[in-house]
Short mmCIF file of the C-alpha atoms (twelve columns), coordinates in Angstrom:
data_MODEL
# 
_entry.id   MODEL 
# 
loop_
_atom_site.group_PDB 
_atom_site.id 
_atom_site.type_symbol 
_atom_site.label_atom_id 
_atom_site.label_alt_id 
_atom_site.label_comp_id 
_atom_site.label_asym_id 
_atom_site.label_seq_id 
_atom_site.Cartn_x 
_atom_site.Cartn_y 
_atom_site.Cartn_z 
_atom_site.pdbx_PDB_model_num 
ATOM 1   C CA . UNK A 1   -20.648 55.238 -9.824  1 
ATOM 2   C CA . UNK A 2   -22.010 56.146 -7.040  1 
ATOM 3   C CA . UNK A 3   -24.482 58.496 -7.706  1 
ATOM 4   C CA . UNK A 4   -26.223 57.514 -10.519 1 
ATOM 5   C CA . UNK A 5   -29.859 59.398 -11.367 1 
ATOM 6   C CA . UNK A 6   -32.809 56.705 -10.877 1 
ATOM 7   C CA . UNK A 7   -34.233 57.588 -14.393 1 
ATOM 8   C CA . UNK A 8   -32.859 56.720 -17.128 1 
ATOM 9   C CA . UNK A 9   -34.662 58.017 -20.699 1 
ATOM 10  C CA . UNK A 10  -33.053 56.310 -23.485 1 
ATOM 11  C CA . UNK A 11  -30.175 58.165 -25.541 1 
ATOM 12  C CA . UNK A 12  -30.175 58.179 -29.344 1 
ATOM 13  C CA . UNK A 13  -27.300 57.727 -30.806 1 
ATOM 14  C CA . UNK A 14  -27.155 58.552 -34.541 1 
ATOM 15  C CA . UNK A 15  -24.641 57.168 -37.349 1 
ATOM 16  C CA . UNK A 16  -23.705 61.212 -37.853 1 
ATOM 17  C CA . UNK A 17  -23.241 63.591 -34.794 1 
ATOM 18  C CA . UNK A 18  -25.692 66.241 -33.659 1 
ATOM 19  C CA . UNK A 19  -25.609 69.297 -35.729 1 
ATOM 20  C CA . UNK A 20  -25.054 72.189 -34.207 1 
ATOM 21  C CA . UNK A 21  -27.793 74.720 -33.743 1 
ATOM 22  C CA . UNK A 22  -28.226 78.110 -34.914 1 
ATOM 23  C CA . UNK A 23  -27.653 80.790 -32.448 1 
ATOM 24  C CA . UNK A 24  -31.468 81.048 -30.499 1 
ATOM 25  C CA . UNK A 25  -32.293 77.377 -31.859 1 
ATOM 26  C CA . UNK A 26  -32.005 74.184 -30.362 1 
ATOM 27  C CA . UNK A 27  -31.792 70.412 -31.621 1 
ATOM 28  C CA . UNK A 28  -34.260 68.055 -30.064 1 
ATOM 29  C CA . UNK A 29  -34.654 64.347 -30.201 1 
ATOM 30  C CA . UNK A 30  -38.184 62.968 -30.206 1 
ATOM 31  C CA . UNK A 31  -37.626 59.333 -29.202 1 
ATOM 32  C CA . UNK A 32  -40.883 56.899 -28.589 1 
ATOM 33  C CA . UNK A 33  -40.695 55.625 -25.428 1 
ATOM 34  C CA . UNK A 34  -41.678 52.181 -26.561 1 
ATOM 35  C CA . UNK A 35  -40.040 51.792 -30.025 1 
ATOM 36  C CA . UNK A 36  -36.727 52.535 -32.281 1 
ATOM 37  C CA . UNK A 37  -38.888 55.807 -33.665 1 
ATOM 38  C CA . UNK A 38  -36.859 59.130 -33.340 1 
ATOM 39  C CA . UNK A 39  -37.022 62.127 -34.934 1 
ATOM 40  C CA . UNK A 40  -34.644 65.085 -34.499 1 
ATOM 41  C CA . UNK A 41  -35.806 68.296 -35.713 1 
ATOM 42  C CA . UNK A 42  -34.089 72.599 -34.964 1 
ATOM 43  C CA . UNK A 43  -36.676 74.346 -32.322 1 
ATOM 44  C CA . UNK A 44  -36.771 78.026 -31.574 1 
ATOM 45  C CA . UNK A 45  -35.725 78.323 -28.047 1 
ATOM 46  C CA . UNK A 46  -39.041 80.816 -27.715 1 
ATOM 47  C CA . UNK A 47  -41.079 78.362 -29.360 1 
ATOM 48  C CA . UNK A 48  -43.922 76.845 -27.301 1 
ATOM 49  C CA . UNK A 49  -44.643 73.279 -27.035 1 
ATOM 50  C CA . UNK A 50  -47.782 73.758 -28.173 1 
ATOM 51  C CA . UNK A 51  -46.137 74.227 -31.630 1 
ATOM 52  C CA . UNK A 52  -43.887 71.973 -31.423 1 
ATOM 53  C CA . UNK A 53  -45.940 68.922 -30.551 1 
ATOM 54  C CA . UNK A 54  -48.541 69.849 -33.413 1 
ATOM 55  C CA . UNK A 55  -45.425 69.542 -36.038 1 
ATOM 56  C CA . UNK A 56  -44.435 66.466 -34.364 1 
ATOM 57  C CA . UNK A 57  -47.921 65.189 -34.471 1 
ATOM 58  C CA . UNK A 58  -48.459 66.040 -38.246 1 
ATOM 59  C CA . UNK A 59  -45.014 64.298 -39.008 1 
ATOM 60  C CA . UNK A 60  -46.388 60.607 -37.449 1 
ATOM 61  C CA . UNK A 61  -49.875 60.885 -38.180 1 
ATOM 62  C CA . UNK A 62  -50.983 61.577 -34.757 1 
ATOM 63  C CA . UNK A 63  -54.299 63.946 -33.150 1 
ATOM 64  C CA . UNK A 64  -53.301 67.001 -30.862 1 
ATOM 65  C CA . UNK A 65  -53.916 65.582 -27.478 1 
ATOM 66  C CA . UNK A 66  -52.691 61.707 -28.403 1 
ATOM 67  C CA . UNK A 67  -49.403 61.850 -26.977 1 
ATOM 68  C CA . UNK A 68  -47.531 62.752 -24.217 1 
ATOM 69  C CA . UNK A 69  -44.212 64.017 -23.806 1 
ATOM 70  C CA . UNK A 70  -41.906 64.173 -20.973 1 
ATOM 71  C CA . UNK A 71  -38.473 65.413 -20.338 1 
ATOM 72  C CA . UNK A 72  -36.345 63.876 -17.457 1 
ATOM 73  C CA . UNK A 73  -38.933 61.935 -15.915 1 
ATOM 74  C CA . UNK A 74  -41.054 65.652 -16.153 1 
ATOM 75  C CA . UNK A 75  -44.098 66.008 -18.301 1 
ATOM 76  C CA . UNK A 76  -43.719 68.924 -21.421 1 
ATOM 77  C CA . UNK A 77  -46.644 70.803 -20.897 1 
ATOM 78  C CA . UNK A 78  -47.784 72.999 -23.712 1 
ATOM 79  C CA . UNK A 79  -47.268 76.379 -22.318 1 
ATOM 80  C CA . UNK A 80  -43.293 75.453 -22.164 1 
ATOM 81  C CA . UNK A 81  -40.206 76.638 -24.276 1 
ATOM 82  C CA . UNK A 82  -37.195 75.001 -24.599 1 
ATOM 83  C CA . UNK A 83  -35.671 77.721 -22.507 1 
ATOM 84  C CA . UNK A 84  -37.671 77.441 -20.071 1 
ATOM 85  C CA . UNK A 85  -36.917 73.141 -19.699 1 
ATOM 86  C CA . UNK A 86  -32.837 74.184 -20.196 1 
ATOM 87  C CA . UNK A 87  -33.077 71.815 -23.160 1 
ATOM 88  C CA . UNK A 88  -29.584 71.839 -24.673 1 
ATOM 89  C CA . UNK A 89  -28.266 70.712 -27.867 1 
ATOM 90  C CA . UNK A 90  -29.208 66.771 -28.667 1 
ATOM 91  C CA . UNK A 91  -31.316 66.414 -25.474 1 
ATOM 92  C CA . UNK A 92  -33.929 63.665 -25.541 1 
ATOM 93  C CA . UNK A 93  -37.830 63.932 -24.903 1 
ATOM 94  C CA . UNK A 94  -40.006 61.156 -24.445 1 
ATOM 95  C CA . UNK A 95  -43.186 60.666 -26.606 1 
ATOM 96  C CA . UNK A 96  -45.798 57.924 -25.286 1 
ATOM 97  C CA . UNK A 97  -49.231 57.579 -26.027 1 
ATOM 98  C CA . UNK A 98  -52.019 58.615 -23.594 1 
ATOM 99  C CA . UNK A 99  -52.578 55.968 -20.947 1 
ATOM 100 C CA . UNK A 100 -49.471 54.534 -21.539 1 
ATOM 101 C CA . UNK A 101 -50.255 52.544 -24.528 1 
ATOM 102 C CA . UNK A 102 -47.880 51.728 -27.373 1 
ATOM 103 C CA . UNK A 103 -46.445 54.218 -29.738 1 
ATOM 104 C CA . UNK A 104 -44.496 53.157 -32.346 1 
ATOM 105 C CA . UNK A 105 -44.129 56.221 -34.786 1 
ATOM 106 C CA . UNK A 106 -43.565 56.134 -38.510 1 
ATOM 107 C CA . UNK A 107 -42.194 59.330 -40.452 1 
ATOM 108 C CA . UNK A 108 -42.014 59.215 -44.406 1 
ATOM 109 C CA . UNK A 109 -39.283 61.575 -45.450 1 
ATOM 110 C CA . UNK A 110 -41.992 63.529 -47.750 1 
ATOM 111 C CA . UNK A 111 -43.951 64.363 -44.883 1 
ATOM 112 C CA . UNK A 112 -41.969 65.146 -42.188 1 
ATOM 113 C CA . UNK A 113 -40.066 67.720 -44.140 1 
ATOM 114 C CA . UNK A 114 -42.900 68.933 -45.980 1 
ATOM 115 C CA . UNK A 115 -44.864 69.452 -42.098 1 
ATOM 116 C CA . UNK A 116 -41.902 70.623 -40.530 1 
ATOM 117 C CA . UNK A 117 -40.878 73.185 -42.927 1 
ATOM 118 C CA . UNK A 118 -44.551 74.420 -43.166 1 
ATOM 119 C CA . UNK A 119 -44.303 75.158 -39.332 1 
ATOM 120 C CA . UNK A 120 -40.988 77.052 -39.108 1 
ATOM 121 C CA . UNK A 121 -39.129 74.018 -38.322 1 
ATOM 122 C CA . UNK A 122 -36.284 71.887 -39.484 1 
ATOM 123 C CA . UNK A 123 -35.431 68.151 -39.814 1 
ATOM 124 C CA . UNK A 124 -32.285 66.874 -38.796 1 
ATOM 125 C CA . UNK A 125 -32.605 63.121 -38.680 1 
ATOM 126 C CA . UNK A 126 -35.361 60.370 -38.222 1 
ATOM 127 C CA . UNK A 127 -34.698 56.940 -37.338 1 
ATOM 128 C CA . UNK A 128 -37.569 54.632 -38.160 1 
ATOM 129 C CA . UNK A 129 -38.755 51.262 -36.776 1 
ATOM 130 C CA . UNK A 130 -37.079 48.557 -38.261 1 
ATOM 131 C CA . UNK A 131 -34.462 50.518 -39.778 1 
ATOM 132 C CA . UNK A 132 -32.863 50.977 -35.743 1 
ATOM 133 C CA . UNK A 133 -32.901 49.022 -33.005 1 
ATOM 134 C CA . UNK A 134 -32.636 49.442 -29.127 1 
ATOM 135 C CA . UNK A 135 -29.970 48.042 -27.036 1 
ATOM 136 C CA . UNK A 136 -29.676 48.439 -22.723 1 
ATOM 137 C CA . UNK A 137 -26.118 48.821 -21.336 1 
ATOM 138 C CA . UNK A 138 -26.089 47.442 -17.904 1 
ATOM 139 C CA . UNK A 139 -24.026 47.373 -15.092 1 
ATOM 140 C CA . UNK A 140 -23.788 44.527 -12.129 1 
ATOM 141 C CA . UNK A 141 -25.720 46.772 -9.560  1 
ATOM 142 C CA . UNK A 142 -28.863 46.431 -12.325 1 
ATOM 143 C CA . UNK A 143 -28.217 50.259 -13.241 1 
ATOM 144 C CA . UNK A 144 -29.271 50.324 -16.826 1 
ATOM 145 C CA . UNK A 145 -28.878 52.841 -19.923 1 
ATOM 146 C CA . UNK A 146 -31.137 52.193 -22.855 1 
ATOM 147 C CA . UNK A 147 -29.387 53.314 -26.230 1 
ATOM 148 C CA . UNK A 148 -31.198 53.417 -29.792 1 
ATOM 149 C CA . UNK A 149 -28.538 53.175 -32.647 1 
ATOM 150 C CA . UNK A 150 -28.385 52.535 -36.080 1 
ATOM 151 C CA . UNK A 151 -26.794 49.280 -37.241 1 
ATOM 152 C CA . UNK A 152 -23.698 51.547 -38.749 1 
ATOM 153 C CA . UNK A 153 -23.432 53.281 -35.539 1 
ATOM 154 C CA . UNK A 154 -20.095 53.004 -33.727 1 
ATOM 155 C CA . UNK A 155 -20.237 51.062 -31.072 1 
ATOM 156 C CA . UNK A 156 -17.010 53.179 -29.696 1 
ATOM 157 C CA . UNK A 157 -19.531 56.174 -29.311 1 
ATOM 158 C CA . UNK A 158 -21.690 54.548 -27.298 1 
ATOM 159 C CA . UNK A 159 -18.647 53.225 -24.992 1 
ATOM 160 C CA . UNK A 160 -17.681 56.411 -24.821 1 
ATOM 161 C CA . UNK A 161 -21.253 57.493 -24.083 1 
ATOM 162 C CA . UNK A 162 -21.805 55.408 -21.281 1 
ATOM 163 C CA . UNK A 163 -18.609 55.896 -19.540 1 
ATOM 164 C CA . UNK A 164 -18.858 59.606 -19.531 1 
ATOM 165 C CA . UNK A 165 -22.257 58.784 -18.069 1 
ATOM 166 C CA . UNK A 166 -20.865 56.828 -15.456 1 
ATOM 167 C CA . UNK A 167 -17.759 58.677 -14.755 1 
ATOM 168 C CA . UNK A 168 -15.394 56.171 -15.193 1 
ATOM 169 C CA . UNK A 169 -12.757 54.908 -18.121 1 
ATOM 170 C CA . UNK A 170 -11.778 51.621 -19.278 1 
ATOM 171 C CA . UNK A 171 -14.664 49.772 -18.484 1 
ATOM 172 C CA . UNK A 172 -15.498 46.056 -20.363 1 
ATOM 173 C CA . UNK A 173 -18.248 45.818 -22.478 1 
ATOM 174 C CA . UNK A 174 -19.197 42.129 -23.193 1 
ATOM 175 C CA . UNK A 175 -22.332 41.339 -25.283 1 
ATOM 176 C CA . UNK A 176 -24.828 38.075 -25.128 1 
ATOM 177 C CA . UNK A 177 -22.347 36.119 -27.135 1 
ATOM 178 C CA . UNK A 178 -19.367 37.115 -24.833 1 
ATOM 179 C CA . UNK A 179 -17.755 39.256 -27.527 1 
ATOM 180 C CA . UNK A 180 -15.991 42.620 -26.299 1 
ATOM 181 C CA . UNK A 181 -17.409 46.043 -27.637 1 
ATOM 182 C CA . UNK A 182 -14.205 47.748 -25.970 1 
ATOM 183 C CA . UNK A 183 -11.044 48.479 -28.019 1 
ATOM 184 C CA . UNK A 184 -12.138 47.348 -31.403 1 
ATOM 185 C CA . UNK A 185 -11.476 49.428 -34.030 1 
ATOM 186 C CA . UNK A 186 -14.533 50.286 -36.602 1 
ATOM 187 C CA . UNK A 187 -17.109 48.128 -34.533 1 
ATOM 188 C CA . UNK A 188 -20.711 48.751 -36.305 1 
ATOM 189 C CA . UNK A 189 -23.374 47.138 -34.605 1 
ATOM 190 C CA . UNK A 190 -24.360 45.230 -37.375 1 
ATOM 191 C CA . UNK A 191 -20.512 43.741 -37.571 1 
ATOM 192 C CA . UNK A 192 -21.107 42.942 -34.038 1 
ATOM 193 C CA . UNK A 193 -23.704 40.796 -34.345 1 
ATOM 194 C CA . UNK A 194 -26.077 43.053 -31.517 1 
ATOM 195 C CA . UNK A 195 -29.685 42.338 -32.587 1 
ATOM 196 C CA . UNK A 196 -33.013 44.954 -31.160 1 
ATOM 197 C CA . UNK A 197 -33.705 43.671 -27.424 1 
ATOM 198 C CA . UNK A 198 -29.500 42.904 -26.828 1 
ATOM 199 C CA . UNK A 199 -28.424 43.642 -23.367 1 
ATOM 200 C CA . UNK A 200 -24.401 44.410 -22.824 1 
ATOM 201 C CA . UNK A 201 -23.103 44.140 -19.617 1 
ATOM 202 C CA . UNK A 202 -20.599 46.158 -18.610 1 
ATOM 203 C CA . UNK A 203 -17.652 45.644 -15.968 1 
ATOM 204 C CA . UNK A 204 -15.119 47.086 -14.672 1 
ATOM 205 C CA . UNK A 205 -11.467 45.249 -14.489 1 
ATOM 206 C CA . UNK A 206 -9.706  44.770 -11.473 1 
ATOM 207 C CA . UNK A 207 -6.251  43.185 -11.074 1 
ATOM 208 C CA . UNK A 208 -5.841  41.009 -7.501  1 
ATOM 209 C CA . UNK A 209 -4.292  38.115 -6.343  1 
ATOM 210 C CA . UNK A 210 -7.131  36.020 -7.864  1 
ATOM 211 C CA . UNK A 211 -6.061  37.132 -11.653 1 
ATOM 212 C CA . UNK A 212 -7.896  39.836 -13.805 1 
ATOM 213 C CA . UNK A 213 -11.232 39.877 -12.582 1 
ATOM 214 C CA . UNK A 214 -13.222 40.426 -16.056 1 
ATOM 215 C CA . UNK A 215 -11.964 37.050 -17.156 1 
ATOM 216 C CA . UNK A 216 -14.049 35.725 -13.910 1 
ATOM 217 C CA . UNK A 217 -16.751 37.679 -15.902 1 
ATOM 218 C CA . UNK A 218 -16.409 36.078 -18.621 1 
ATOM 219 C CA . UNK A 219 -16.730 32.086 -18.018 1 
ATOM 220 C CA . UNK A 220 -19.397 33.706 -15.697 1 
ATOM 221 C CA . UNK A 221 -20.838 34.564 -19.391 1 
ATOM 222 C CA . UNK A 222 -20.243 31.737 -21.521 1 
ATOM 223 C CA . UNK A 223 -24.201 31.625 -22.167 1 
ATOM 224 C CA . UNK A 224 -25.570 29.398 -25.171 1 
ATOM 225 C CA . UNK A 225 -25.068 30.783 -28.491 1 
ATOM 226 C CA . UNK A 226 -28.193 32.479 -31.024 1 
ATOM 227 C CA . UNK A 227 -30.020 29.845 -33.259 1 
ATOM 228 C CA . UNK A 228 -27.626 29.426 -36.311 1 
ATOM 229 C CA . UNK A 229 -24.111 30.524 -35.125 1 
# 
């Protein structure tokens, strides 16, 4: 964990896994950078962003110009391909507003298939406000992944997520209430209780002469429980 990059865009993790992309196509998540909005539509690798943002634009009701999009901390300038960025399969952009002001995106299914479709592109998923939420997966150092899932999603692909991220197995993923994500077998977020805003923390065991050094973690945890449980 020792080399962890400094920015961290957050993942979206749908219920189904990414499609896979036509030969000369690739599969890019939209994500607002301030809401549970996503929308993954197939992109021509020779396409130009130009394009791309004006479908994306038409889909959420928003004038060329409004947005801005960035990809690894980079911003997508019109002129650019996704060959040219390396965008592979399921990566992530970042849509904001211009001067940093709130977006929160909103997609009916009518009209971001009839846009897309009119443009030579194709939807793959959309995740709406309020019918996802966004979670943060944090270690002790204060290193932090943000994660937008579905409230079916498996939470045992977003352990799995986060410790190929890190680069280590077996780690302990406790949530506010001091339940464990790890391990359990058909864990939904919704069956977990993890509500939009949650933070899990995430540790990593350690046997010693003191005893197993999660369980430390965990009285460390015992935090007051949600109104009404």
């Amino acid at each position: 964990m020792d080399s962890l990059p400094a920015h961290n865009p957050m993942k979206v993790l749908d219920r189904d896994p990414i499609v896979k992309a036509d030969p000369g196509y690739v599969n890019i998540c939209f994500a607002s950078r301030s809401s549970s909005f996503a929308l993954t539509f197939k992109v021509r690798k020779s396409h130009m962003f130009k394009d791309v943002k004006a479908a994306f634009g038409a889909c959420t009701d928003q004038q060329p110009g409004g947005l801005v999009y960035t990809f690894k901390g980079q911003v997508v300038e019109d002129a650019n391909t996704s060959e040219q960025l390396r965008l592979k399969n399921g990566d992530m952009v970042e849509v904001a507003a211009v001067g940093d002001a709130d977006f929160t995106g909103a997609c009916s299914e009518h009209r971001r298939v009839t846009e897309l479709d009119r443009q030579g592109f194709q939807c793959i998923s959309v995740m709406n406000a309020g019918e996802s939420l966004v979670v943060k997966v944090r270690l002790l150092s204060g290193y932090t992944q943000p994660y937008c899932i579905k409230p079916n999603t498996q939470m045992s692909k977003l352990v799995a997520d986060f410790e190929q991220q890190v680069g280590e197995q077996d780690l302990r993923f406790i949530t506010f209430d001091g339940d464990h994500l790890h391990g359990r077998r058909n864990c939904t977020a919704e069956n977990a209780e993890i509500e939009d805003g949650d933070t899990i923390d995430v540790f990593r065991e350690q046997i010693g002469g003191g005893g197993t050094l999660i369980q430390k973690f965990e009285a460390f945890l015992r935090v007051p429980q949600r109104h009404g449980k």
